[in-house]
Structure formats: structure tokens, C-alpha cells
LUMDRENTOR-257459 format. One record per residue (C-alpha): x, y, z. Coordinates in pm, whole numbers, padded with zeros to 5 digits, always signed. Example, Ala and Ser with C-alpha at 12.3 -4.5 7.8 and 13.67 -1.06 7.14 Angstrom:
<atoms>
+01230-00450+00780+01367-00106+00714
</atoms>
This chain:
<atoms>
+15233+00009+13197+15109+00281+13086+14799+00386+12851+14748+00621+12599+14453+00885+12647+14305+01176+12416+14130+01415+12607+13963+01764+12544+14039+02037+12858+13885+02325+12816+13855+02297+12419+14226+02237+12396+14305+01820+12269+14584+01647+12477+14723+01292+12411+14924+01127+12649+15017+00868+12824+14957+00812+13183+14976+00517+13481+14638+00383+13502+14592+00470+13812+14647+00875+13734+14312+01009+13909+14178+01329+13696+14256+01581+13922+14585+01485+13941+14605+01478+13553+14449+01857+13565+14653+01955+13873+14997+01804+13830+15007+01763+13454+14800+02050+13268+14891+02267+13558+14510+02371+13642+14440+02411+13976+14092+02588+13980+14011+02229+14048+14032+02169+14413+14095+01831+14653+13891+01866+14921+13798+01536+15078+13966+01273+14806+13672+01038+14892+13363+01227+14627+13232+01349+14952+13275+01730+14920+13234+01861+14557+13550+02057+14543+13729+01890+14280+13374+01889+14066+13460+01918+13713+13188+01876+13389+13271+01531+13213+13068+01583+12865+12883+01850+12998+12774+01691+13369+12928+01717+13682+13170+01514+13809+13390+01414+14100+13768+01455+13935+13902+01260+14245+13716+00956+14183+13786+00916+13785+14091+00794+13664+14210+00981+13387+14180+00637+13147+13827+00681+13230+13795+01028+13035+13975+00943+12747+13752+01052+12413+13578+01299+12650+13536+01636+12659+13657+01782+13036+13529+02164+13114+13712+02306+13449+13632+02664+13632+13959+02776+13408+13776+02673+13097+13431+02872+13179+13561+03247+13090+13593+03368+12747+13892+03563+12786+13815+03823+13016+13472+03798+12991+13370+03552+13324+13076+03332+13283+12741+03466+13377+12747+03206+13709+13114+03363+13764+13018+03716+13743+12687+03663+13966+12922+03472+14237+13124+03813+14250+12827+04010+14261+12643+03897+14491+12947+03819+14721+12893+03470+14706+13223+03319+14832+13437+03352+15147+13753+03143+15115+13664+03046+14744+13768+02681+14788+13413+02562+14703+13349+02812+14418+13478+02637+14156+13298+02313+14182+13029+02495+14259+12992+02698+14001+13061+02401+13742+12767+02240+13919+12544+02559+13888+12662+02559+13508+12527+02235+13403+12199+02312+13605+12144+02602+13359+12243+02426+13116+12006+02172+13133+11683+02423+13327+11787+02771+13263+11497+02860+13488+11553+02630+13805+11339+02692+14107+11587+02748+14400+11485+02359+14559+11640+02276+14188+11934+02456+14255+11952+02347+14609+11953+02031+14462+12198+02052+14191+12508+02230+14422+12410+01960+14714+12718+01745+14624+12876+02044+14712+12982+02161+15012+13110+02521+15214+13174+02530+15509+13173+02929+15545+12834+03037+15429+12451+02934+15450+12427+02873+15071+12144+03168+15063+12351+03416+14879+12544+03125+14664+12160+02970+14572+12098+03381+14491+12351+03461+14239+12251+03104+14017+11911+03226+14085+11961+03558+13931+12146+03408+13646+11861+03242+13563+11655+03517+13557+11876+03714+13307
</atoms>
């Protein structure tokens, strides 16, 4: 049977209905058609598929959807203001911060509530923030580099 949710993505309000076993990403994937949000590993282990939940990050492959309803969901879609990127998207460009750019978005979303919550992290703070995160094509040095300088600005 399915339940009725009312959910904020990205500032816009959706109410739906869903099965309640609809997982989040599949909600932002399948059904708002936003696929910034990547499935990695499907088991919370790999951080691709981190979205912000209220502002903190969160694994969108281990919520079910019913589980959001009332909040407020912010993907890697939701983070420019039009074609202005983000600060954290514009440093990940600059610095040439991504390879494959499966990561990135999760990422990024982690690096954004850091800053949100210390804009002036020490880099074990960031280390420790975009942990849950993994890439497997870089060291992390120039990833931990662009958040670094986006604190600095």
C-alpha cells in the first residue's frame, strides 16, 4: 500500500505517493529524474549516493523515501545557482579535483555541510568529513585542496 510523502528537492515541494519500500535514490533517480546522485555500493559503504537530509549528509541508498517525508533533501543538482556553481563546485574544477567524477557529487555534498558547519576546517577535519566517501582514482590530496581553499576564501 502505498504512503503519501511531502518532500523538499532542491527547494522545489513534491507530494506523492510511493511503495514503502522506495529507497531515496531511487525516488531522486527514477522519479525526479536526478541522477547527480550516484549508486555506488547499495550497502552505505561508498558515499556516492551522499545526499544532505536537513542540511547533513546522508546515504540516499539506505533511506527509504517515507523516511524523508517533511524534510528538506539538497542533491549536487540543487548546489548551483543557475550558472553560478557552488564555491566547493568551482574549487573541484579548479584544482582538477576529479577523474571519472563518480565520487564528486557525494563528495562535494559532504565537503558542503563541513563548511557549513566549520567554514575554516583543518584538512584532518576535512579528511574526516569526506571519509564516508570514497575514489578510487585519486589520493584525496588535491580533492582535500580545493575544500581547503574554499575555506580560505
Amino acid at each position: 500500500m502505498k504512503q503519501k510523502i511531502s518532500v523538499t528537492v532542491n527547494g522545489t515541494s513534491h507530494e506523492m505517493e510511493v511503495e514503502p519500500r522506495l529507497l531515496l535514490i531511487d525516488l531522486l533517480r527514477n522519479h525526479l529524474e536526478l541522477t547527480g546522485t550516484k549508486l555506488g555500493c547499495g550497502h552505505g559503504d561508498c558515499g556516492a549516493c551522499t545526499v544532505l537530509v536537513d542540511g547533513k549528509p546522508a546515504n540516499a541508498c539506505l533511506l527509504l523515501a517515507v523516511e524523508v517525508d517533511g524534510k528538506k533533501i539538497t542533491t549536487i543538482e540543487g548546489l548551483a545557482d543557475g550558472e553560478n556553481l557552488h564555491p566547493v563546485q568551482q574549487a573541484v574544477i579548479d584544482y582538477g579535483a576529479m577523474q571519472c567524477g563518480f565520487c564528486i557529487p557525494g563528495m562535494i555534498l559532504s565537503a558542503k555541510a563541513l563548511l557549513d558547519e566549520t567554514p575554516h576546517p583543518t584538512e584532518e577535519q576535512v579528511r574526516d568529513a569526506i571519509a564516508g566517501n570514497l575514489c578510487r582514482c585519486t589520493g584525496y590530496a588535491k580533492i582535500v585542496q580545493a575544500i581547503l581553499s574554499v575555506s580560505r576564501s
